[in-house]
N, C-alpha and C positions, 0 to 999 in steps of 0.2 A: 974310332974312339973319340977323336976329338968333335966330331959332328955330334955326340952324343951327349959332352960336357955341356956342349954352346945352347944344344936344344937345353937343358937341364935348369941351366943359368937365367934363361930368356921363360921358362915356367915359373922360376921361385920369384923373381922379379913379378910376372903378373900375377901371382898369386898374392904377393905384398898389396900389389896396387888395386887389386880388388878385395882385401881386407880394410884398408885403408878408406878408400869407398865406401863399401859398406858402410863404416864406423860413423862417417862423414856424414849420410843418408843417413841413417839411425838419429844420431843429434838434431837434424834440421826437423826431424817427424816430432821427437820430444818436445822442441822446443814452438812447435808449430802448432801442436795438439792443444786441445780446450782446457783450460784451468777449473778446476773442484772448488768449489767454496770451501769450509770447514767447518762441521759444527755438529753437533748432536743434542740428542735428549733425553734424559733421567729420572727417571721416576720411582719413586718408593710409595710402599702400601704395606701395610701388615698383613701376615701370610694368613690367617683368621679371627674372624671377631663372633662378638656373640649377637646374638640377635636383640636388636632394641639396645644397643651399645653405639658410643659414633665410631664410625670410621673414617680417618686420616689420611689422604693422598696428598702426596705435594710432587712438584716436575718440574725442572729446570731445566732451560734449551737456550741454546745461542747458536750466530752463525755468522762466517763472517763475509757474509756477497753484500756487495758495496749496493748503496741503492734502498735497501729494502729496510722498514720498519719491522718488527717482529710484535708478533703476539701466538702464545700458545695456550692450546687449549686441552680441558681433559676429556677425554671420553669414556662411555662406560656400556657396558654387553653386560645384561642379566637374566635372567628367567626369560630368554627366548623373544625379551623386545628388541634386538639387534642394536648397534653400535649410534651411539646418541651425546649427545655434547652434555656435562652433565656443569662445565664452568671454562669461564675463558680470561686470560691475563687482561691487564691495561696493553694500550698498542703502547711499546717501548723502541729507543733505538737501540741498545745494548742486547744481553742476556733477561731473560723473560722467566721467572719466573710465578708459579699460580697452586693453591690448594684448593681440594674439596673438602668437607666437610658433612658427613650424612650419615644416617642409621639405614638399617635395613630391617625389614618389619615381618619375615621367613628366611627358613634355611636355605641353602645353596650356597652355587658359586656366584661371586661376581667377576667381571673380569675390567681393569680399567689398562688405559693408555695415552699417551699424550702427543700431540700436534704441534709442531712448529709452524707457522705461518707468514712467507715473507708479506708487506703490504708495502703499496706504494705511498699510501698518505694515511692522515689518520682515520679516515673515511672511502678506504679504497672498496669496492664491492664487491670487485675480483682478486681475493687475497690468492697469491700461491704455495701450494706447500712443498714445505722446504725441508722436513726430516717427522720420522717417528719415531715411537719410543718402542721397546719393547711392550709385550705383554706380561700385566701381572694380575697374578690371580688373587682374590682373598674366599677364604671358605668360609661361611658363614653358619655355626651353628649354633 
């Protein structure tokens, strides 16, 4: 019996020491691992218009990785021409916001959405992007 305590004692001990460990390993990976920027982007549109009426989009994005200009832009998917830049902010350092402004001239859907885009200068040629917005739809009848 007492061979059986000592084993017992000399288990819950490396059991401690290898939770302890772990815990240890865990922290150095967290703290070690690559840092997220933060930021996103929002956009509003009326859920339908009429035709030969304007319709109003506006998008707001920011972000906060050190380094980069921002500029965002809208895009817009309709009758089958595929996704296309239809307006694009001033390059800012801050939060970016940007509207459109347009009629549509038949019914359907349009579908818009908006780009954030880090830049390195105010003339960068290879901007990267750095968040999107959801999609939103407007019915147009």
């Amino acid at each position: 019996m007492t061979r059986t305590k000592k084993k017992t004692g000399v288990v819950a001990r490396g059991g401690r020491v290898a939770v302890i460990g772990a815990l240890g390993l865990a922290s150095v990976a967290l703290a070690a691992g690559p840092a997220f920027a933060k930021g996103g982007v929002d956009i509003t549109a009326p859920r339908t218009a009429q035709v030969g009426k304007t319709i109003t989009v506006k998008a707001h994005g920011g972000d906060d990785s050190a380094g980069y200009l921002h500029q965002l832009c809208l895009e817009e998917n309709g009758f089958g021409e595929g996704w296309h830049q239809e307006n694009c902010s001033a390059v800012v350092e801050g939060d970016a916001r940007v509207t459109a402004h347009g009629t549509s001239a038949r019914r359907g859907t349009l579908k818009f959405r908006a780009v954030l885009y880090g830049l390195t200068g105010p003339h960068d040629q290879n901007p990267v992007r750095l968040h999107a917005s959801d999609v939103v739809t407007v019915h147009v009848s």
